[in-house]
N, C-alpha and C positions, 0 to 999 in steps of 0.2 A: 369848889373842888368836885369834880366827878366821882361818883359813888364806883365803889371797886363792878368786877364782869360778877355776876349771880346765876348759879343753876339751883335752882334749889328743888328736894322732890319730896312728895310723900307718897307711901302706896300702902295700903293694908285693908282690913276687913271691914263691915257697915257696922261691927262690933266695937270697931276702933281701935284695934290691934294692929299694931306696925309690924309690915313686913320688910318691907325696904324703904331706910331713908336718906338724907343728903341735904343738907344746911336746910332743913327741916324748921328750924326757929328763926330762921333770918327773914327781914323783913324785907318787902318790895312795895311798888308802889301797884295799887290795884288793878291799875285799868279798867276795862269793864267787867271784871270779876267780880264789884259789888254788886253787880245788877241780879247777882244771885239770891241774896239775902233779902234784897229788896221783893223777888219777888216772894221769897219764902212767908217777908212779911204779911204780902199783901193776901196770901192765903190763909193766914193765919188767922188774920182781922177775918176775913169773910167765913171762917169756919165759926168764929165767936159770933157772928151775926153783927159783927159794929163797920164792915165794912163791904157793897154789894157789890163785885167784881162786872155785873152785865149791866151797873150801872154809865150812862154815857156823861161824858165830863169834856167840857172844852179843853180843845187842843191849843196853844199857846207856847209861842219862844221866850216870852220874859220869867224871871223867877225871884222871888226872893233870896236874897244872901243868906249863909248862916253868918257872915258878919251885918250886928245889928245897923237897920237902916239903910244899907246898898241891897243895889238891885245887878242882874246882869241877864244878857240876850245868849242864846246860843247861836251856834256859826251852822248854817246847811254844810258846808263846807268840807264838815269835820266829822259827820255823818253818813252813815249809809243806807239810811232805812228811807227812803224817799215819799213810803206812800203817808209817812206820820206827817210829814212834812207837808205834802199834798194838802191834809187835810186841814191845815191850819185854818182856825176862825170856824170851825166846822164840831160834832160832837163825836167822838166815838167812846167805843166801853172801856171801861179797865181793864179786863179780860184781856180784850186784843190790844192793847199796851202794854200787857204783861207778856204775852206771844212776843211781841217784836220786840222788846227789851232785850228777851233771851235768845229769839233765836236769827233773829237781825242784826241783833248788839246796839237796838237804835238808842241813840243818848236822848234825843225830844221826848219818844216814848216813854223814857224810865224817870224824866226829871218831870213829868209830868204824875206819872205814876207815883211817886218819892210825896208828890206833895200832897196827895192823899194817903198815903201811907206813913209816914212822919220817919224822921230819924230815931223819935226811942224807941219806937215799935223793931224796926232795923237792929237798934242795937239789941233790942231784947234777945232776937230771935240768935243774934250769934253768941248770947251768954247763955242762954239756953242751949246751945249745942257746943259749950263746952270751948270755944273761945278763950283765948288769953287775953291780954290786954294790949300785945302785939299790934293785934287786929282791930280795925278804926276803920269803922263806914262813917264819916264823917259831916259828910257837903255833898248835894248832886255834881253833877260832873258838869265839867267846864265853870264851875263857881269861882268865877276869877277875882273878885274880892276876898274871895278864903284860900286861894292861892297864892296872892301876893302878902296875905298874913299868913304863910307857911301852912296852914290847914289841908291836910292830904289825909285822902283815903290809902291807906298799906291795909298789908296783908300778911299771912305766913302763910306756908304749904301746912305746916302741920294743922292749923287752923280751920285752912279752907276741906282739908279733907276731914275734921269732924262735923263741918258745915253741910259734905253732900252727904254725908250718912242718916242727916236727921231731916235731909229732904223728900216733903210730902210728897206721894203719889203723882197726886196732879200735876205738881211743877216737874217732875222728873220726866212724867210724859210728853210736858212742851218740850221740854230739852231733848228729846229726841227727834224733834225735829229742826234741830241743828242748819244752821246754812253751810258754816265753817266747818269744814272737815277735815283737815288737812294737818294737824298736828296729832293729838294723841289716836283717832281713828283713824287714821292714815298708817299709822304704826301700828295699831290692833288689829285691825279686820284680816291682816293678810296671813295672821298667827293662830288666829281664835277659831273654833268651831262655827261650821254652818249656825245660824238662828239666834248669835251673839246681838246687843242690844249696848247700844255707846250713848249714852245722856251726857252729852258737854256743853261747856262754855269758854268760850275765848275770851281775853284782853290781849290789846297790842297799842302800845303807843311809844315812837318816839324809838329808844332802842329797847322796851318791852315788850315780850310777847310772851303770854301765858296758856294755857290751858287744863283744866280739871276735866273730869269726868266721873259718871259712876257705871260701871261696866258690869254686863249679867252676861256671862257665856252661854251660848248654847251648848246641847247636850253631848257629852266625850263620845265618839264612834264607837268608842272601844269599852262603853258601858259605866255604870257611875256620873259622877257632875263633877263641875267646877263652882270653886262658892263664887258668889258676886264679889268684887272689890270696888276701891275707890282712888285713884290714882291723880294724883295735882304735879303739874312742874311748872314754874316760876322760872323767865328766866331774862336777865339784863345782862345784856353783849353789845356792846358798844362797837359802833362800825358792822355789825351784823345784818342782813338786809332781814325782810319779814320770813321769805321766802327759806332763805336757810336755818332762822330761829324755829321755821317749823319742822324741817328737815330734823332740827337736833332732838325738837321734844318728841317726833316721830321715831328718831331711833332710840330714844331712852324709855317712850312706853315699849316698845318690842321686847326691850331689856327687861321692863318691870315685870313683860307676861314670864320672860324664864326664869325672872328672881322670887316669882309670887308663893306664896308658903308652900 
């Protein structure tokens, strides 16, 4: 049975205060929205000193399951980040696997990344920033043994926007250099003050297409500021192409900048 159409949104402060919401607790499936956490992890480990992000690590398509004893290959196919791919059988750093993770959306990259970085590190960092238990980074992506045992990565809006508040400096920085711009900056930029600043991430698969962001306006003309916020829309529309699911979450950040406290 097909799961019902989903918009779901969160918008509010880096304080965590809700300004405006909408099936706010409903669950979606993540797409590459975990690739956020993952990399939060991976900064995490390297600010403890247990994990060296400029160290280089083989690049590689096979991976461990998290069902014990299978194995599975990733598809180029299914992928957009070409140069991870390029480089297969070849070294590069975690650092720039954590770059194209986020701002590629490369799946080789982050399933690479993932397995120097581990799943409970992952999970830590989202019960540390105040996660439900909604929320499940579960399996790298494309784990098709943990797919066919129902093993998915979801998410909530309400979730992922405590997720980008307690996102470190650094990674917030890669994330401004975004590929994907077309959903929630697409619908901000043309609202916000000259010198605004859009740190996103996308997912999309299938008939999902997501985006988060954490927004810093530039300074009002008219004197004073605007605070920074954190804006997530979730959304499953069935028969919906990419292209109009961004069009939709384009118009509802527009909405979110005149509904913002």
């Amino acid at each position: 049975m097909a799961e019902p159409d989903l918009v779901a949104l969160w918008l509010g402060g880096l304080d965590g205060l809700t300004w405006w919401e909408q099936d706010a607790d409903a669950t979606a499936y993540s797409a590459s929205l975990m690739k956020l956490p993952i990399a939060q992890a991976a900064e995490r480990l390297h600010q403890r000193g247990e994990l060296d992000l400029d160290a280089e690590v083989l690049v590689h398509d096979d991976f461990d399951s998290v069902v014990a004893g299978e194995r599975y290959v990733l598809d180029r196919d299914d992928d957009q980040d070409d140069a991870t791919w390029d480089g297969r059988g070849t070294r590069t750093t975690l650092r720039e696997l954590r770059r194209r993770a986020l701002v590629l959306s490369g799946n080789l990259a982050t399933n690479v990344l993932l397995e120097h970085v581990g799943l409970a590190e992952v999970a830590a960092v989202l019960r540390d920033a105040g996660s439900s238990d909604a929320t499940q980074v579960v399996r790298g992506i494309d784990d098709a043994p943990a797919q066919r045992a129902g093993i998915s990565n979801v998410v909530t809006a309400r979730d992922l926007g405590r997720l980008l508040a307690h996102t470190p400096p650094k990674v917030e920085q890669v994330l401004l250099g975004q590929h994907y711009r077309d959903a929630i900056p697409a619908g901000l930029l043309p609202e916000l003050p000259a010198g605004t600043t859009i740190a996103n991430k996308t997912g999309w698969i299938d008939d999902h297409t997501h985006d988060m962001a954490i927004v810093r306006p530039g300074p009002d003309p008219a004197g004073g500021g605007h605070e920074p916020f954190v804006l997530v829309v979730l959304t499953r529309l069935a028969g919906v192409s990419y292209d109009d699911a961004n069009r939709r979450i384009a118009d509802l950040a527009a909405q979110a900048w005149e509904r913002r406290r």
